[in-house]
N, C-alpha and C positions, 0 to 999 in steps of 0.2 A: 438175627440177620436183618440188615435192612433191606429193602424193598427197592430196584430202581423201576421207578414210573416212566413210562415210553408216552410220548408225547401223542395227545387224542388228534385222531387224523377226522373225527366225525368233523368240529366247523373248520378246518383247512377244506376238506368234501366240498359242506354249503357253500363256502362262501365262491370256489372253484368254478362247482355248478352256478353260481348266480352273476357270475363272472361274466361266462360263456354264454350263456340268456341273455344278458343285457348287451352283450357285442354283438348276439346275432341280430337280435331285433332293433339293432341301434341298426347296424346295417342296413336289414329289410326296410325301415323305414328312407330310411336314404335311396338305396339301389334298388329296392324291390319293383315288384311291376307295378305299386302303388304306392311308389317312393318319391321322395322330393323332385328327382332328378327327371321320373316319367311324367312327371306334375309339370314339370318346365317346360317340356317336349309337348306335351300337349297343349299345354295355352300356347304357345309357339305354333303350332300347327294350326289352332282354332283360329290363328289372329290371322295366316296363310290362307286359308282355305274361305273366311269371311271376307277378305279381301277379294277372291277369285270369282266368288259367289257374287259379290258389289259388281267387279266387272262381267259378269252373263247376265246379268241383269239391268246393264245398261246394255249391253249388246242386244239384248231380247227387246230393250223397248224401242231400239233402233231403228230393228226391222218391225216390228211393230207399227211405228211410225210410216215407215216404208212402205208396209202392205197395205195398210188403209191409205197409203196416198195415190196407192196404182187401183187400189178397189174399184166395182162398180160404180157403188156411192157416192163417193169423192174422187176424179181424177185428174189428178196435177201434171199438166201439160210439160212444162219443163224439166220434172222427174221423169216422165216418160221419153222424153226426146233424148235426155242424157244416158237412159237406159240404154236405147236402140242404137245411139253411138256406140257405146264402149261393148255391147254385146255382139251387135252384129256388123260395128264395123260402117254404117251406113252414113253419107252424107247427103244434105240437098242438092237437090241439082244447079243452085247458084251461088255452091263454095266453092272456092280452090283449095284443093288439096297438096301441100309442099311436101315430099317427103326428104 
């Protein structure tokens, strides 16, 4: 009597399994949280937030600027008068005021 041989399911198995491996980690590598795609997002945001960082740091040296020129030390006359206008509103007594 001859024998019928049934087809070996073991490397259909492997190869199945290695299938499924390499599509998940092809994915993780793309989508994961250390995937291409959060890699984009992030220099994206680093490029955003060093930007933001450049402008407070011109702001900062602004007033910087600013407060050593109202300081003891050094006091700039016409910084100061421009101050007291637009703060408090104040004119000489030999402007005219149009409103």
């Amino acid at each position: 009597m001859t024998r019928i041989s049934t087809p070996a399911f073991g490397p259909w198995l492997f190869f199945a399994i290695a299938f499924a491996l390499s599509l998940y980690f092809t994915f993780a590598a793309v989508q994961g949280n250390f995937g291409l795609f959060q890699r984009a997002e992030i220099v994206a945001e680093t490029s955003n937030l060093r930007a933001q960082k450049e402008a407070v740091e011109a702001d900062v040296a602004r007033m910087e600027n600013l407060t050593r020129r109202l300081s003891d030390d050094y006091l700039d006359l016409d910084l100061l008068d421009e101050r007291v206008r637009a703060v408090l509103g104040m004119v000489r007594a030999d402007e005219i005021v149009i409103r």
